[in-house]
Short mmCIF file of the C-alpha atoms (twelve columns), coordinates in Angstrom:
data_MODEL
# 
_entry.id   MODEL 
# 
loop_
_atom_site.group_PDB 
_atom_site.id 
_atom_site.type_symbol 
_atom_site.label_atom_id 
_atom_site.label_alt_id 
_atom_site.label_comp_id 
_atom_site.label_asym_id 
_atom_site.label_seq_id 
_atom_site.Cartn_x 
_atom_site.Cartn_y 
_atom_site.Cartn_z 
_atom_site.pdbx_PDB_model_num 
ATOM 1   C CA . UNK A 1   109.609 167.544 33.845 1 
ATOM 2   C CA . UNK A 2   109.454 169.200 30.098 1 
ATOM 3   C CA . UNK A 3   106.567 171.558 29.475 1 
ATOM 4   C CA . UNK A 4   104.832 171.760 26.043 1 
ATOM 5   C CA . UNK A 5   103.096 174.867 24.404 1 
ATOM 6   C CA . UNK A 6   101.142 174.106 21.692 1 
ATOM 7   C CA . UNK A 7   100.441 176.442 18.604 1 
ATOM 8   C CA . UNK A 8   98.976  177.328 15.398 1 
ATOM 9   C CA . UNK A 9   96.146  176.130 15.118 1 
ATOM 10  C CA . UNK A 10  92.482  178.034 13.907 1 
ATOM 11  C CA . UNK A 11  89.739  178.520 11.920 1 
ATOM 12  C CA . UNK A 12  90.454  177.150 8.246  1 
ATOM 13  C CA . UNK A 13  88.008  175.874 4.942  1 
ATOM 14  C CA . UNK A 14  87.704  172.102 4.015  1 
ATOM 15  C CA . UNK A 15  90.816  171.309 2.031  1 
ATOM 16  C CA . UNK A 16  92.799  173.929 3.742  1 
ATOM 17  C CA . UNK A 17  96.159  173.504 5.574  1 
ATOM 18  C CA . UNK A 18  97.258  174.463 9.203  1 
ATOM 19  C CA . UNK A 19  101.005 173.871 11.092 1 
ATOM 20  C CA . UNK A 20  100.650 172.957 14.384 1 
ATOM 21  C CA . UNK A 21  103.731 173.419 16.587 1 
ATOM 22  C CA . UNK A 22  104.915 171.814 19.570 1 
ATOM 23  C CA . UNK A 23  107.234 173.297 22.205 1 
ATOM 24  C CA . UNK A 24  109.763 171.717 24.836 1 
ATOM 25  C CA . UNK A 25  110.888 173.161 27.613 1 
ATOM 26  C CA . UNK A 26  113.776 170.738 27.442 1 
ATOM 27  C CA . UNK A 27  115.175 167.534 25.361 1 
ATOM 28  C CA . UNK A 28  112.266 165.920 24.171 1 
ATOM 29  C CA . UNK A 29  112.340 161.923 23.163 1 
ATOM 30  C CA . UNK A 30  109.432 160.746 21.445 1 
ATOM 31  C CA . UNK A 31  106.368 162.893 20.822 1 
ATOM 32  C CA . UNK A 32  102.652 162.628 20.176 1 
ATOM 33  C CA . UNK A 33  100.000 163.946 18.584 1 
ATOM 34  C CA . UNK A 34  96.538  162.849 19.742 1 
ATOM 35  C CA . UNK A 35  93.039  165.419 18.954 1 
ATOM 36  C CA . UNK A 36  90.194  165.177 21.093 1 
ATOM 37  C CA . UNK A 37  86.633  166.190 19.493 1 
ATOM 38  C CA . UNK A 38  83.313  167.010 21.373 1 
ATOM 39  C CA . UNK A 39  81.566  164.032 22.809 1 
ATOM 40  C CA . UNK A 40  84.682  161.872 21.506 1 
ATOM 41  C CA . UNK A 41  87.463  159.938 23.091 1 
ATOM 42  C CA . UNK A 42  90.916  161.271 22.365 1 
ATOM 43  C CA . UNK A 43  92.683  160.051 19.583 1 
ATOM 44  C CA . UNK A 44  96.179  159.368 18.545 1 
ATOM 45  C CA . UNK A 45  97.034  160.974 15.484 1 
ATOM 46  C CA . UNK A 46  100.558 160.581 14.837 1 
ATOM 47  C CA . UNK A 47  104.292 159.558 16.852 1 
ATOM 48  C CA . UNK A 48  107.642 160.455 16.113 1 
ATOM 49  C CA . UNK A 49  109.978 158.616 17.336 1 
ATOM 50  C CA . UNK A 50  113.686 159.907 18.987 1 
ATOM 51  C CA . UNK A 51  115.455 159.065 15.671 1 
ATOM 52  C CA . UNK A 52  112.795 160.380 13.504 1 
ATOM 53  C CA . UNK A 53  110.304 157.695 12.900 1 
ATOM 54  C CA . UNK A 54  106.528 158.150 12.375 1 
ATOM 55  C CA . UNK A 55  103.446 156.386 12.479 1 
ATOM 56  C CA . UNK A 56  99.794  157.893 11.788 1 
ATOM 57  C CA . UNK A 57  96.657  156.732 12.739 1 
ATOM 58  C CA . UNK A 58  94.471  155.755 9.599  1 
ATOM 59  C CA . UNK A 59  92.694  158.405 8.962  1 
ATOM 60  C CA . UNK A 60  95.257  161.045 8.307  1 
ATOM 61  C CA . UNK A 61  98.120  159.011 6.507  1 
ATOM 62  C CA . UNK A 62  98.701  160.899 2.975  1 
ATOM 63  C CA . UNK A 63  97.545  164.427 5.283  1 
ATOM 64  C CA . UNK A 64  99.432  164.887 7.673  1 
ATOM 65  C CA . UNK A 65  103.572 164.978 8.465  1 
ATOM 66  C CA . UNK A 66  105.005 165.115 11.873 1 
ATOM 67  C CA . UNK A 67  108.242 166.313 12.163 1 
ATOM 68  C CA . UNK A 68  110.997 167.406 14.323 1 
ATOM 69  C CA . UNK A 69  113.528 169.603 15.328 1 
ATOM 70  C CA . UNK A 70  115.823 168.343 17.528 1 
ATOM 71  C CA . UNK A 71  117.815 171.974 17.963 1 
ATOM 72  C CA . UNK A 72  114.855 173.724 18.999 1 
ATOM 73  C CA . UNK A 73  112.649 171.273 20.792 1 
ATOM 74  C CA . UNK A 74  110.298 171.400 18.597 1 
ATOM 75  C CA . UNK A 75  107.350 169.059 16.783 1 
ATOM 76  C CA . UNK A 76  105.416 169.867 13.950 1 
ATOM 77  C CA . UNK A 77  102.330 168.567 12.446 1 
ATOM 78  C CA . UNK A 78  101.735 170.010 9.058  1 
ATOM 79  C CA . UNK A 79  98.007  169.048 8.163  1 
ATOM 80  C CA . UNK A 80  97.135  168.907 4.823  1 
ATOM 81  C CA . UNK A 81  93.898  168.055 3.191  1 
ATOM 82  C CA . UNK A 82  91.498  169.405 5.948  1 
ATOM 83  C CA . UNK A 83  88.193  167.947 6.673  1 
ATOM 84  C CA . UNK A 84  85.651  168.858 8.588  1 
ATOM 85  C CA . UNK A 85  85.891  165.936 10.589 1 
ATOM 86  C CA . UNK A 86  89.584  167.071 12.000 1 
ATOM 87  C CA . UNK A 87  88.141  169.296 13.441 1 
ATOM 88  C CA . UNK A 88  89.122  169.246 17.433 1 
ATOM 89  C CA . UNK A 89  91.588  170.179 20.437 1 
ATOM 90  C CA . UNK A 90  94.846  169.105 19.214 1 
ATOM 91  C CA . UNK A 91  97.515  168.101 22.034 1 
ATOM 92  C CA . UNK A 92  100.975 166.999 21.787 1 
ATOM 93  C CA . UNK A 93  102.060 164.302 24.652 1 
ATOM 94  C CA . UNK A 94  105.520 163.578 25.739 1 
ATOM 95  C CA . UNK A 95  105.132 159.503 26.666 1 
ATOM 96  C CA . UNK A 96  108.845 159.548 28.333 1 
ATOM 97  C CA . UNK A 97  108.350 162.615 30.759 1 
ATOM 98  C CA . UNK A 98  104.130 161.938 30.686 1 
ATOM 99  C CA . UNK A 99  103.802 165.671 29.670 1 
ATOM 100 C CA . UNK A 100 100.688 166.882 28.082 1 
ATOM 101 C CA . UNK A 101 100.007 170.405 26.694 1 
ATOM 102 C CA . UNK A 102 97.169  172.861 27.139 1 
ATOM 103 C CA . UNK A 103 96.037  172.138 23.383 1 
ATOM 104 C CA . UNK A 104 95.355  173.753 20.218 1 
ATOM 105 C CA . UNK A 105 92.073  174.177 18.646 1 
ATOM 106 C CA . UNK A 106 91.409  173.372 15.273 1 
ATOM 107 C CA . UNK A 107 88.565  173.971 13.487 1 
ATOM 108 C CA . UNK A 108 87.747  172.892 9.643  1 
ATOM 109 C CA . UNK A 109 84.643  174.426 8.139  1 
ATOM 110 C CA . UNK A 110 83.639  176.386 5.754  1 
# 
């Protein structure tokens, strides 16, 4: 089974950006981003598919890229835009291997 590590996220003002990274412990397929805030079911944010396709869920098309690096077995979610409502525990999910992360925190406020 692939781990992930998730990184970079923080503490950052409304219309700020953050880069979150996700890292494989092995050859990852497709990957997801889904955020989870207090008292709220967790979310899908955005999928990347094994030949580089992406989808978004409403709310942050325009914002935010995912993006991929096959070489390094990595994932990237480059957040643009911030609001305050992004803020939450950001986790990147491999559906193929059912891997989750330990999350990210992310935290928009000013």
């Amino acid at each position: 089974q692939v781990q992930l590590v998730e990184s970079g996220g923080g503490l950052v003002q409304p219309g700020g950006s953050l880069r979150l990274s996700c890292a494989a412990s092995g050859t990852i397929f497709s990957i997801r981003w889904y955020r989870q805030a207090p008292g709220k079911e967790r979310e899908l944010v955005a999928t990347i598919g094994t030949a580089g396709s992406t989808n978004y869920v409403y709310s942050v098309k325009g914002r935010f890229t995912i993006s991929r690096d096959n070489a390094k077995n990595m994932v990237f979610l480059q957040m643009n835009s911030l609001k305050p409502e992004d803020t939450a525990l950001y986790y990147c999910n491999s559906p193929f291997y059912g891997s989750w992360g330990q999350g990210t925190q992310v935290t928009v406020s000013s």
